[in-house]
N, C-alpha and C positions, 0 to 999 in steps of 0.2 A: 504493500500500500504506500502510497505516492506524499510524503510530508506534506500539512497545509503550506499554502503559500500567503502569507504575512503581510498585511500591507496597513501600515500607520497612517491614517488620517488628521490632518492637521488643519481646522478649519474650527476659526470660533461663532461661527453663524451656525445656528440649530440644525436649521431648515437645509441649509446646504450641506453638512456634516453626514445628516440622516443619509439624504440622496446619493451623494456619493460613496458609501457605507451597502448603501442597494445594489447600486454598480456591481461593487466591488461582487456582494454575495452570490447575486445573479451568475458572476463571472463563475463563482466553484471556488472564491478566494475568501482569506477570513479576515474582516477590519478590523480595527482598534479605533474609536475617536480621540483628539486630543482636543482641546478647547482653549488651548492658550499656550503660551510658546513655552512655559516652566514644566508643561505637564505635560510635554510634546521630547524635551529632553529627559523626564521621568522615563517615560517609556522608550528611550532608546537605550539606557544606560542600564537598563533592568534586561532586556533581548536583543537579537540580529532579528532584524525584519528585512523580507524580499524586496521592500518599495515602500517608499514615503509619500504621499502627495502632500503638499506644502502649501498655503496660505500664506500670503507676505505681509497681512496687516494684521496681525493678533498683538491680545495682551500678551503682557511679561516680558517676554521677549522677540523682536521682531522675525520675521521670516527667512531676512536675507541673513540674521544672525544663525537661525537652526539652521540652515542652508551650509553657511562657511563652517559653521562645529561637524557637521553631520558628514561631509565630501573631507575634511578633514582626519574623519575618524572611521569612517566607514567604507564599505565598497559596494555602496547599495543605489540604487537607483532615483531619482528623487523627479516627480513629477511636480511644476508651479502651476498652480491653478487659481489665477490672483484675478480682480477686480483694473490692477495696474495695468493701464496699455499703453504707457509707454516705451518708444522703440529703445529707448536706453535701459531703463528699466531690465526688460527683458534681455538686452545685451549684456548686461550684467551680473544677473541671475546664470545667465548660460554659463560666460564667462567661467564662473566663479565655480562652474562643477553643477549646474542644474542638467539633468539628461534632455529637459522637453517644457515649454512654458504653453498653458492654454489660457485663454482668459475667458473671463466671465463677462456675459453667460455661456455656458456651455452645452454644447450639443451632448446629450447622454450617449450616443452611438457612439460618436466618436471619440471619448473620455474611454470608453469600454474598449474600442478598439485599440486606443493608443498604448494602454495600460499593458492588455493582451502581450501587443508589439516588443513595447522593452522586457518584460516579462521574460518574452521566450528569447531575447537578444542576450539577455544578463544570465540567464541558466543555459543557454547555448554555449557561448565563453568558458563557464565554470564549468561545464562537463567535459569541452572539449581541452580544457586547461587540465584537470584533474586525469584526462584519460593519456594524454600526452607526457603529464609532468611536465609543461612548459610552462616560460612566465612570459609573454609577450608586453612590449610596446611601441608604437612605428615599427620601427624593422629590427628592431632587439627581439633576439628568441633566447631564453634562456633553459637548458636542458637544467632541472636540477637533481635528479639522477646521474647523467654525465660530470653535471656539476662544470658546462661548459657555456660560454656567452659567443653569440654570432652576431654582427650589426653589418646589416645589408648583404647579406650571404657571406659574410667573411670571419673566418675565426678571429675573436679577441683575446689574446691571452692575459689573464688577468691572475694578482695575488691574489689569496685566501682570502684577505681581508678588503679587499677593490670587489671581488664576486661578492661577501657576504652583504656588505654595502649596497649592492646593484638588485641583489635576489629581496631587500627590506622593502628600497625603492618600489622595485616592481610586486611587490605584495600588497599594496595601499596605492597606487598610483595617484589619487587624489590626496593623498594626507600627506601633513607637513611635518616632517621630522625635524624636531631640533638634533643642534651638535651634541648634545646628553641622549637624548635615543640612542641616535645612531651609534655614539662610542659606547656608550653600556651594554648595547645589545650587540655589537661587535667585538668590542674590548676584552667585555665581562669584568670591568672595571668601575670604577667610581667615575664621574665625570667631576674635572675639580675646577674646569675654567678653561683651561688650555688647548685655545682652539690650532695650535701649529698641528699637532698629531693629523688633527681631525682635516684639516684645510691640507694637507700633502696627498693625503690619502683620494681627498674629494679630487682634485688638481689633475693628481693622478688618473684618476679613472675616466675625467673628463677627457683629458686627452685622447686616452686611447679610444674612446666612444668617437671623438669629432677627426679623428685618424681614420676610422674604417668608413665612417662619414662627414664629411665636411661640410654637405647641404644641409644638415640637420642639426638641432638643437636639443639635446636628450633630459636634462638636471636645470634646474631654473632656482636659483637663491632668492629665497622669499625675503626680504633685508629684515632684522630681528626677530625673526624666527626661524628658518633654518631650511631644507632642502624638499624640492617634492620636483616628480618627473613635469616637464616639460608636455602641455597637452598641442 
């Protein structure tokens, strides 16, 4: 038997909350509502849910805030289904790690359909990642079995610690590691401040990435907080 498929509602309008919660059941999926951006992070922090639909104007805390926490920390899918039309707006939200922006009001068809869509895009990925053992991004494939990195059909030969670095990266491709993640979960150390270790190693690995490709940009420095892939 097939795990439910999870999907957090985050909408503090009643009436709209309900509806889209219908969608969802109709679909053979199972909602949660949230009704305000504090009890929208309760319930992420509590489970891994398959899909988010997200509201931009709630109490607590705004939408584009759960938005940045949430593609930050997760690898889930996040649908905007906001009242906002504006074209920035929405270039924004996208930006920023939204999968899909719809606005209000909404066609129920196709809210249901879109859902469907990413749905079977985000567990296509994961099955064919998990049955591979690869970690893909642009044209990074990472075997971690082989425990080998290729960037644009060409082997990369990397250290230990340049690979464990690259296989964190591409595990969260949307979250932002500080230099204390990365060196503790690489390290297996303390981080005590000392960003030289950390900056050789990143430098390092950069190179070799914009060596196998030069028309690409792979690691992007978020400036005071710290590293996430390149979308």
């Amino acid at each position: 038997m097939d795990d439910p498929i999870n999907i957090l509602v985050v909408e503090d309008d009643n009436d709209i909350n309900q509806l889209l919660c219908n969608i969802i059941r109709k679909s053979g999926y199972t909602p949660q509502s949230a009704y305000s951006g504090t009890e929208a992070m309760i319930h992420m922090e509590k489970q891994d849910w398959d899909m988010v639909l997200l509201d931009l104007m709630l109490p607590g805390m705004t939408g584009e805030e759960i938005l940045a926490k949430t593609v930050e920390q997760k690898a889930v899918p996040v649908i905007i289904i906001s009242a906002k039309l504006e074209k920035q707006t929405k270039i924004d939200a996208l930006r920023t790690g939204a999968d899909d922006y719809i606005t209000k009001p909404f066609d129920i068809d196709e809210v249901s359909a879109r859902i469907d869509s990413h749905l079977r895009r985000y567990r296509r990925r994961n099955i064919e990642s998990q049955a591979k053992k690869e970690l893909r991004h642009k044209d990074i494939c990472v075997d971690t079995e082989s425990k080998t990195a290729e960037v644009n059909g060409k082997e990369v030969t990397l250290t230990a610690r340049e690979y464990a670095i690259l296989v964190i990266l591409l595990s969260s491709p949307k979250k932002v590691f500080t230099k204390a993640n990365l060196f503790e979960s690489v390290w297996h150390e303390d981080f005590h401040g000392d960003d030289n270790t950390m900056n050789v190693h990143m430098s390092n690995l950069r190179n070799k990435l914009a060596k196998a490709n030069p028309q690409e940009e792979y690691i992007e420095t978020i400036w005071g907080m710290g590293y996430r892939l390149k979308t």
